[in-house]
TIKOL-305130 format. One record per residue: residue in one letter; z, y, x of N, C-alpha, C, O in turn. Coordinates in steps of 0.1 Angstrom, whole numbers, padded with zeros to 4 digits, always signed. Each point is the difference from the previous one (the first is absolute). Layout:
BEGIN
AZYXZYXZYXZYX
...
REM end
This chain:
BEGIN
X+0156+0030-0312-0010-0002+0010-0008+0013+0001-0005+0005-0010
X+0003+0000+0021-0010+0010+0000-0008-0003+0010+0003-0006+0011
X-0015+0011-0015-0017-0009+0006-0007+0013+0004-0004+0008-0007
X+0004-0009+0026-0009+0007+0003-0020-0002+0003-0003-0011+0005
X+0000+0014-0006-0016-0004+0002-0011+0014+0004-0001+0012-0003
X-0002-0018+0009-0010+0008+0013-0013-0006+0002-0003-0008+0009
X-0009+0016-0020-0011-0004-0002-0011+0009+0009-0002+0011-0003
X-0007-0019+0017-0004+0005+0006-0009-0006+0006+0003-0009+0008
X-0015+0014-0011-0014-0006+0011+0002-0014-0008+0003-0010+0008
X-0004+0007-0023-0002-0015-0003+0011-0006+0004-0001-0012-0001
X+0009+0015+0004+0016-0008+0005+0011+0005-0008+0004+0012-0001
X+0005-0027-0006+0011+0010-0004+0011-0003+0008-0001-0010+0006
X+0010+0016-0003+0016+0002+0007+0008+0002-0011+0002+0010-0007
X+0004-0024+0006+0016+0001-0014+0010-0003+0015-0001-0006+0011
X+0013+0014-0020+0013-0004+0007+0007+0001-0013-0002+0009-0009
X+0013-0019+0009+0005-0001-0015+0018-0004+0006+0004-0007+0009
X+0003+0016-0021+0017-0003+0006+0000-0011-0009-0006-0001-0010
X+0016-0011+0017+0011-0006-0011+0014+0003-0001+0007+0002+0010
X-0003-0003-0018+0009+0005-0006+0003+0013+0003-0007+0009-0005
X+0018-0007+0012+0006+0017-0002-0005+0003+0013-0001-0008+0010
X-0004+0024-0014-0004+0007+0012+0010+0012+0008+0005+0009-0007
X-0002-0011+0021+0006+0006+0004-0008+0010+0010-0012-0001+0005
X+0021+0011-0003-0009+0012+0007+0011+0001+0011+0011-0003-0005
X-0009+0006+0015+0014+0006+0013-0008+0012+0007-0012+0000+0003
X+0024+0010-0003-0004+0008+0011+0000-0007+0016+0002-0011+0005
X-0006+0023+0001-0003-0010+0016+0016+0001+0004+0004-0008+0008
X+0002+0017-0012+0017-0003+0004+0005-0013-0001+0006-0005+0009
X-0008-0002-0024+0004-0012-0002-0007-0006+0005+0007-0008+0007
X-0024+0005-0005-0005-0012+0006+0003-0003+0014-0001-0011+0006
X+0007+0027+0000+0006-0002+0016+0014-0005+0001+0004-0003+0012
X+0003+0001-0023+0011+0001+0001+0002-0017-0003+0007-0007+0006
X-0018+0004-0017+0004-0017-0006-0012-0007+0020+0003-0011+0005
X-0009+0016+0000-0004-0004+0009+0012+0000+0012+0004-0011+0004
X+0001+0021+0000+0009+0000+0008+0014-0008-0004+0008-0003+0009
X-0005+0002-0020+0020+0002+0002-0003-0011-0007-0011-0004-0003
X+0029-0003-0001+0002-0014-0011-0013-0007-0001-0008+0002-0009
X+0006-0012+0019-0008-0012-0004+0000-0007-0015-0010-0003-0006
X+0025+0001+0003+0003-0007-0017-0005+0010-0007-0003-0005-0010
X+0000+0018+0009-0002+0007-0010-0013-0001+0002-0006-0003-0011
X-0002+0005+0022-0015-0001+0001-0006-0012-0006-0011+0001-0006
X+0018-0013+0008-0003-0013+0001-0001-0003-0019-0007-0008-0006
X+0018+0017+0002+0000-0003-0018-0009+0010-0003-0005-0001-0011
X+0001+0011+0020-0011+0008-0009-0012-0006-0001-0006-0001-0011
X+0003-0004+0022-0015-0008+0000+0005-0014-0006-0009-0004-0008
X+0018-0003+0008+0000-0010-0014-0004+0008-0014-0007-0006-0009
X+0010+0013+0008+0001+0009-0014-0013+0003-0003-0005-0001-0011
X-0003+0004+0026-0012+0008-0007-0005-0020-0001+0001-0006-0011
X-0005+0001+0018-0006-0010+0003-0003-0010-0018-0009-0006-0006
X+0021+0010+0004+0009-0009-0016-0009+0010-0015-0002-0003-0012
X+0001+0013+0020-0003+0007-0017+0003+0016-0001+0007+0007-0007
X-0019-0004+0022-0002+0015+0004-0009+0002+0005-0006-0010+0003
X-0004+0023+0002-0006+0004+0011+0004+0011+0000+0005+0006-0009
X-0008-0003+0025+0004+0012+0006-0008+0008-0002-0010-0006+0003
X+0005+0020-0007-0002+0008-0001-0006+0010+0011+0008+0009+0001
X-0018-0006+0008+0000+0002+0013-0008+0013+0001-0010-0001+0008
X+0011+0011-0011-0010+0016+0003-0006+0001+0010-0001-0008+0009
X-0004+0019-0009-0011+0003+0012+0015+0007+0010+0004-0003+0012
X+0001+0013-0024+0014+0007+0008+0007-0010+0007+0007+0003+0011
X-0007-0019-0018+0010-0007+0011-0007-0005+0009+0007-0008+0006
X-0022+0009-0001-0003-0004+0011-0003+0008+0007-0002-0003+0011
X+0000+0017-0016+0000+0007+0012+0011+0007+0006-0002+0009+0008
X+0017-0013-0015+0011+0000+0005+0008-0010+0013+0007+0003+0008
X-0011-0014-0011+0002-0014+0004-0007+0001+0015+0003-0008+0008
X-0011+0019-0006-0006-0002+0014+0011+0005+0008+0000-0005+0012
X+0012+0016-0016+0010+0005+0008+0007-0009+0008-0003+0001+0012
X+0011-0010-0015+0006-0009+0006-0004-0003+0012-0012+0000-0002
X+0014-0004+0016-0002+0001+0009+0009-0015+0009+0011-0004-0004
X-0018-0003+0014+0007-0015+0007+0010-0007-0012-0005+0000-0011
X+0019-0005+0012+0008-0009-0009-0005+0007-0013-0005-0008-0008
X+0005+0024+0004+0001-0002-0014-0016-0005-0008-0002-0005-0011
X-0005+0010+0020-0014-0007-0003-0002-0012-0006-0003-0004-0011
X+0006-0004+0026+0004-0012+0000+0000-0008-0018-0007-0006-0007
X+0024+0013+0006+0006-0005-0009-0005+0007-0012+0009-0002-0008
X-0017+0008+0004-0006+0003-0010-0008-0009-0002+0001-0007-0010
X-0011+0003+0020-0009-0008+0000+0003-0014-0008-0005-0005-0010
X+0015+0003+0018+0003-0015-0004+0007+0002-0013-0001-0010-0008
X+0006+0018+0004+0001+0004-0019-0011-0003-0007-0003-0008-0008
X-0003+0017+0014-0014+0000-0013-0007-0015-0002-0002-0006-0010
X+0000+0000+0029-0008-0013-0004+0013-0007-0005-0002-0011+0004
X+0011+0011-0009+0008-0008-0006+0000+0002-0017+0007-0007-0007
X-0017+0017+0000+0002+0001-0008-0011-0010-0010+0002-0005-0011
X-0015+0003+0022-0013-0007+0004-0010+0008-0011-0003+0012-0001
X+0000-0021-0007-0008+0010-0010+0006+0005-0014-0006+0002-0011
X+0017-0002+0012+0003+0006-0013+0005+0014+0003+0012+0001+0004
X-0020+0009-0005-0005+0011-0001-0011+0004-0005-0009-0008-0003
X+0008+0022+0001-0015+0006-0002+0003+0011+0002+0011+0005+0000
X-0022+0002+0001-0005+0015+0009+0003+0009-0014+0002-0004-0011
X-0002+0015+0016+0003+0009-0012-0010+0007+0004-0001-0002+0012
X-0011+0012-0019-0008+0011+0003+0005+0016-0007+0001+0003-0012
X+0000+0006+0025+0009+0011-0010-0016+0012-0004-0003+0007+0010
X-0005-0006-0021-0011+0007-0004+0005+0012-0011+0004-0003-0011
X-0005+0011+0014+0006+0009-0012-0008+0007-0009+0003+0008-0009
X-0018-0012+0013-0010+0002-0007+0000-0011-0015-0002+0004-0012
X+0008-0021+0018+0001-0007-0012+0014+0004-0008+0003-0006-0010
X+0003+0014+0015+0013+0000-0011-0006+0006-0015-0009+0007-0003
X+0020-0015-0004-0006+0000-0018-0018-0002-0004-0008+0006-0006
X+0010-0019+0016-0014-0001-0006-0014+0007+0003-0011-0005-0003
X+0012+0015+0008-0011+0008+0002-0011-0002+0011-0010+0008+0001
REM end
């Protein structure tokens, strides 16, 4: 499990994985969005069963590319994955701790 939390102004923000954490470039998330339904269809069983997705700042501000159908069908990927995800924050100030 890895446990994100986001303490701010008296409020905390957890996002927490279960089980295995997966990360995709925007190649694959366009690709499991667009092509093979059955493969799409077992990925989000997969995550749903005993995963979260993994989701960067890089893959959302990739994700804006897509344009009519492939949009579209991005769209309807992600809300198919529902909430099992969590945000990734990329800080390179916190790397090792510092």
């Amino acid at each position: 499990m890895i446990r994100f939390v986001v303490a701010e102004e008296g409020r905390d923000i957890v996002a927490e994985t279960q089980g295995y954490g997966v990360y995709l470039d925007n190649d694959s998330l366009v690709d499991l969005a667009k092509r093979c339904e059955p493969r799409r269809r077992r990925f989000v069983g997969a995550l749903r069963a005993k995963g979260t997705l993994l989701f960067s700042w890089a893959n959302a501000a990739e994700i804006a590319g897509p344009q009519g159908d492939s949009a579209d069908a991005v769209r309807a990927f992600l809300d198919s994955i529902g909430p099992h995800w969590v945000p990734l924050e990329s800080n390179a100030r916190n790397l090792g701790g510092r």
